[in-house]
N, C-alpha and C positions, 0 to 999 in steps of 0.2 A: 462603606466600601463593598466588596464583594460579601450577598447575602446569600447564604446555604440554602435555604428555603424558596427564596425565587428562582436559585441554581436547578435545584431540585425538580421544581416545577416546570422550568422549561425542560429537562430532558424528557418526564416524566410525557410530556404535550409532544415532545419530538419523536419518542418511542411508538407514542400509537399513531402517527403518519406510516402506514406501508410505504417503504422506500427499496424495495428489493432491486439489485441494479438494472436499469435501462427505464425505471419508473422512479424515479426522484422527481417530479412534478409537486405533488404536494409540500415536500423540504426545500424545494427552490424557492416555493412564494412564500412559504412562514420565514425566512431567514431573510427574504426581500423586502416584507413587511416590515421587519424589525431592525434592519438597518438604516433602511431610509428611515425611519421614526426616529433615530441617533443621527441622525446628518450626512449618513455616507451616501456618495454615490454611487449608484449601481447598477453592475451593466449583467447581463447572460451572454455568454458566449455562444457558437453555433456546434460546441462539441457533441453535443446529444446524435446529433442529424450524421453522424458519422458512423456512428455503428447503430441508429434505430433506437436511439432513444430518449424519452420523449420532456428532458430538458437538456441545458446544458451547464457549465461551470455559472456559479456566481461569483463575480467580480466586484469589492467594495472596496471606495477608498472614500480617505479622509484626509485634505490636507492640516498642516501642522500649524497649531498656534502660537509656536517657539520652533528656536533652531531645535533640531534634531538629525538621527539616524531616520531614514525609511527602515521601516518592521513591517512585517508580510506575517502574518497568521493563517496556517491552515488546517481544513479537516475534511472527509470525504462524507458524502450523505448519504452511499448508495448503502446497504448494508447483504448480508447472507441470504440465501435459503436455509428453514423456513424464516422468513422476516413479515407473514405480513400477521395483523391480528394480535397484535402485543399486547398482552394483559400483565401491567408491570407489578411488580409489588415493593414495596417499602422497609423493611425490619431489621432492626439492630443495625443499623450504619451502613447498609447496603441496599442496592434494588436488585431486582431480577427480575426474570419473566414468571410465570405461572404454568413453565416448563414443558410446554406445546412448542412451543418456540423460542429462539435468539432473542437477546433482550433488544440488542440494536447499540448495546454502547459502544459497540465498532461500528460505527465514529461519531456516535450522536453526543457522547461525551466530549468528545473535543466541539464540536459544534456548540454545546451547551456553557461551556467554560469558556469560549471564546466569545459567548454571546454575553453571557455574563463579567466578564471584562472590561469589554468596551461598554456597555451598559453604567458599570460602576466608574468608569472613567469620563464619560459624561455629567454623573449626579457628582459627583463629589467636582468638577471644575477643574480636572488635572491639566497643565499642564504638555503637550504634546506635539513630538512632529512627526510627520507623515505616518498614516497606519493603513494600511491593507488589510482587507480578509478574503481569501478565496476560500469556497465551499465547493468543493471537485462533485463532478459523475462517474459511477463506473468504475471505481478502485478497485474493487473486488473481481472484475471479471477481465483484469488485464490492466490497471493501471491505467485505464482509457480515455479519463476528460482529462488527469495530468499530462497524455502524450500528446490529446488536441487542443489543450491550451491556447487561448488565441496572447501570443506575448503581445503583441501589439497597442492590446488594453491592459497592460502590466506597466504601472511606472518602473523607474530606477527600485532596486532591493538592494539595501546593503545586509540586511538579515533577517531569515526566514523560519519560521518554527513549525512543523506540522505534530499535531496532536493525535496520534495511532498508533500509543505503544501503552504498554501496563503498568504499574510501579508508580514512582512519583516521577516530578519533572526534573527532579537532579539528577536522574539518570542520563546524559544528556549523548546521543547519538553520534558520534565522529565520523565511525565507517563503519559501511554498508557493502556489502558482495555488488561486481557487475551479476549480471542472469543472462545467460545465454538459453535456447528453448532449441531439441533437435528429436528432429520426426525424419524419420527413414523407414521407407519404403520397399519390403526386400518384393521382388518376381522370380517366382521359381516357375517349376510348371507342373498343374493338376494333373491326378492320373486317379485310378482305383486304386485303393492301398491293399485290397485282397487277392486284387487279378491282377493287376499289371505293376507294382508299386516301383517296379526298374525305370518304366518311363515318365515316373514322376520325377519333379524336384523340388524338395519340399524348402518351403520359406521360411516353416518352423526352426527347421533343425538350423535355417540358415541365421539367421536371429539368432538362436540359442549359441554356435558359433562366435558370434560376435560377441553376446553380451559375457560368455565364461574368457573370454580376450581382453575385456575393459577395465582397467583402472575406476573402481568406483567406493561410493563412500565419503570416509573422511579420506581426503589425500594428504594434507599440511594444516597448518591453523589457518591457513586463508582461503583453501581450495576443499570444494564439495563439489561431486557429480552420482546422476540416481538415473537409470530408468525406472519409470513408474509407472508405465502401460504397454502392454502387448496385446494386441489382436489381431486374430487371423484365422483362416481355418472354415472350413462349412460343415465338417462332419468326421467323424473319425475315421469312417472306411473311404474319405479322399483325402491324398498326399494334397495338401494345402500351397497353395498355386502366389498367394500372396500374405504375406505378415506386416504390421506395422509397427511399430516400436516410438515411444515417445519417452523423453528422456530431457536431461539439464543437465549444466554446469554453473555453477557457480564460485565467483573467487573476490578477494577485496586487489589483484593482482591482476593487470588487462592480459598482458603477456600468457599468465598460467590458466586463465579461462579462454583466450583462443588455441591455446598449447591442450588443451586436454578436449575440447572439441574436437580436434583435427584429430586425436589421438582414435578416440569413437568412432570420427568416421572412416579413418584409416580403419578400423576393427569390422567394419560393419562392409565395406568395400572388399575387403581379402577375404571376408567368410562368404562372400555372394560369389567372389571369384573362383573359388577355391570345386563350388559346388556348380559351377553354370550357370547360376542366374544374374538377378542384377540390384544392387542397391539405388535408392535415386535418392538423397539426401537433402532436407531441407533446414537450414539455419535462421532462428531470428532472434535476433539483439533487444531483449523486452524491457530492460532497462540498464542508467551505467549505474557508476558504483556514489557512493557517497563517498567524502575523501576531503574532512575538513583538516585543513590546519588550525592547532590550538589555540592562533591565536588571530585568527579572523577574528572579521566584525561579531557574526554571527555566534563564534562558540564564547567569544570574550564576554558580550552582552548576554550570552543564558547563562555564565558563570558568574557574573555581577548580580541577575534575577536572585538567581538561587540562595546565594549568600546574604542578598538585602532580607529572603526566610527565611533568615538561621539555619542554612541545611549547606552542609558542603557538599559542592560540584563533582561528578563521576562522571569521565569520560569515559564509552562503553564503546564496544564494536559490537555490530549484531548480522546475523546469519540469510536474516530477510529483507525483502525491500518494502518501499510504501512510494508514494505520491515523494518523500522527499529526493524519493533516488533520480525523479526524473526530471525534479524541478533543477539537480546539480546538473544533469547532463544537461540541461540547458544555459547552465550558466547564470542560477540563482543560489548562492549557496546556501542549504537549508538542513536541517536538524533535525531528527524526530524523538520528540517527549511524552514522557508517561502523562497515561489521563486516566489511572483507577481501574481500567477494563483488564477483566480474569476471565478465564475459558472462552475467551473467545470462540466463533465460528459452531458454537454448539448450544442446544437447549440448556446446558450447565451454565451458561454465560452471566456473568454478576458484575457489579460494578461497586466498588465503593466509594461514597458519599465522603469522605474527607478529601479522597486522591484527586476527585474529580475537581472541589473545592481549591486543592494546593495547584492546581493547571490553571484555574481562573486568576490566580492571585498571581501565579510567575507569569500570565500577559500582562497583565498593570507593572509589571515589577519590571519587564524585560522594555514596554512604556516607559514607564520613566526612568530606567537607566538608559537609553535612548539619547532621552535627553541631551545637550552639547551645550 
């Protein structure tokens, strides 16, 4: 069945592909090689070509040699800066990098254990119906090949599993926050701050305004909002003529994430008012929420995986999003599972070697519980 050693090695081969986002070319064709050499068919989507980058999703499928559920696997290829140049190392039940760089097991570990899967699902003659694997672009810089998806080259999903989370795969993902993204624009007007500072109007002060008016933080257990960038300003002896501000909300609650947007920019409107100038406010919806019920196809089949590994099922709510949030907002319901990966998004970044192993074993498991 699933071997640790070949597991191993394909990450190991996946790690030193540079795949830093908008450059997944080289993981598109090792992941295309290696399907079709398993029987799938497999198509590239034209995602890449959309923001400049220079593949797009891989799309595999396989149909079924018994009745079954369709199952959808996924994992994203693109990885962090720094990501290219990966020098991995091996030791005591872990890999890492050689601390120049990210190792890459966000998301080459799910890549690897999905490959490893299907792989072992093949040699051993399992039984199966319908299996999918999509290998996304551009996670990391926006969720990007999951929002240009071409569904069209998507059969029917009755259950989806994405691999880009930490821990084991019994942790298993229920709900996920919508994201909302809000960038405003204050116009005051420049002036000398030494000689004339009356006929300025500054955009700082006008920003600062707003942002000591906002609701921010934790608000509830399901509601979060942060600004996390301010800029503006040319010099200290000029009253600063324009500020920008960039900011989120987030909530597992659609209602309480437009309810605390409005909130913002109602803050952000009265503080430009208040001072003369003007806000121009801009809103985008970067992903929805995840929002399974327990007893979908999808969570009932990773709860059937899980138990068929002696590990009992944890449904978990989580704070961030992935490729799964976007695959629900489209109307595929989907899950995200641990795959081993620790410190992510940093040269600290490690993977361990059993976790990675227990994510290849719950796609065979979640395979043949499938089954009908």
């Amino acid at each position: 069945m699933v071997q640790e050693q070949r597991l191993v090695q394909t990450l190991l081969e996946l790690v030193q592909l540079d795949s830093e986002s908008k450059n997944e070319r080289a993981v598109a064709d090792y992941v295309t090689e290696k399907l079709r050499a398993l029987g799938y068919t497999v198509t590239e989507d034209e995602a890449g070509r959309q923001f400049g980058g220079n593949a797009g999703n891989v799309l595999a499928y396989k149909a079924g040699n018994c009745a079954g559920k369709s199952v959808l696997f996924c994992s994203h290829m693109d990885t962090v800066v720094p990501g290219n140049g990966v020098k991995p190392i091996v030791e005591d039940g872990i890999i890492k990098s050689d601390g120049t760089t990210v190792l890459g097991g966000d998301d080459k570990a799910g890549i690897a254990a999905v490959l490893e899967a299907v792989t072992a699902l093949e040699e051993a003659n399992i039984p199966h119906g319908p299996v999918q694997v999509i290998f996304t672009v551009a996670e990391e810089i926006g969720l990007l090949g999951a929002k240009y998806v071409d569904l069209e080259k998507i059969p029917p999903v009755d259950g989806a599993f994405f691999f880009d989370s930490d821990g084991m795969p019994n942790e298993i993902c229920v709900a996920s926050p919508y994201h909302i993204d809000l960038t405003v624009t204050f116009q005051g007007k420049a002036a000398h701050a030494g000689v004339e500072p009356e006929k300025g109007i500054s955009a700082v002060q006008m920003a600062a305004k707003a942002i000591a008016s906002m609701r921010l933080g934790r608000l509830d257990e399901e509601t979060t909002a942060n600004i996390g960038i301010i800029q503006g300003g040319r010099a200290t002896n000029v009253v600063a003529g324009e500020t920008v501000l960039y900011g989120e909300a987030r909530s597992l609650n659609k209602e309480k994430v437009d309810g605390q947007i409005a909130h913002m920019i109602a803050c952000c409107e009265e503080a430009a008012q208040e001072m003369g100038g003007t806000a121009v406010c801009k809103v985008e919806e970067c992903y929805a929420a995840i929002d399974l019920d327990p007893e979908s196809v999808t969570v009932q089949l990773a709860c059937a995986a899980v138990r068929r590994l002696g590990m009992e099922p944890h449904l978990v709510k989580s704070g961030g999003g992935s490729d799964a949030n976007v695959f629900c907002g489209k109307g595929i319901p989907a899950t995200n599972v641990g795959v081993g990966m620790t410190n992510v998004h940093s040269v600290e970044e490690y993977l361990k070697i059993s976790e990675m192993k227990a994510a290849a074993e719950f796609v065979l498991a979640v395979i043949e519980e499938a089954r009908v």
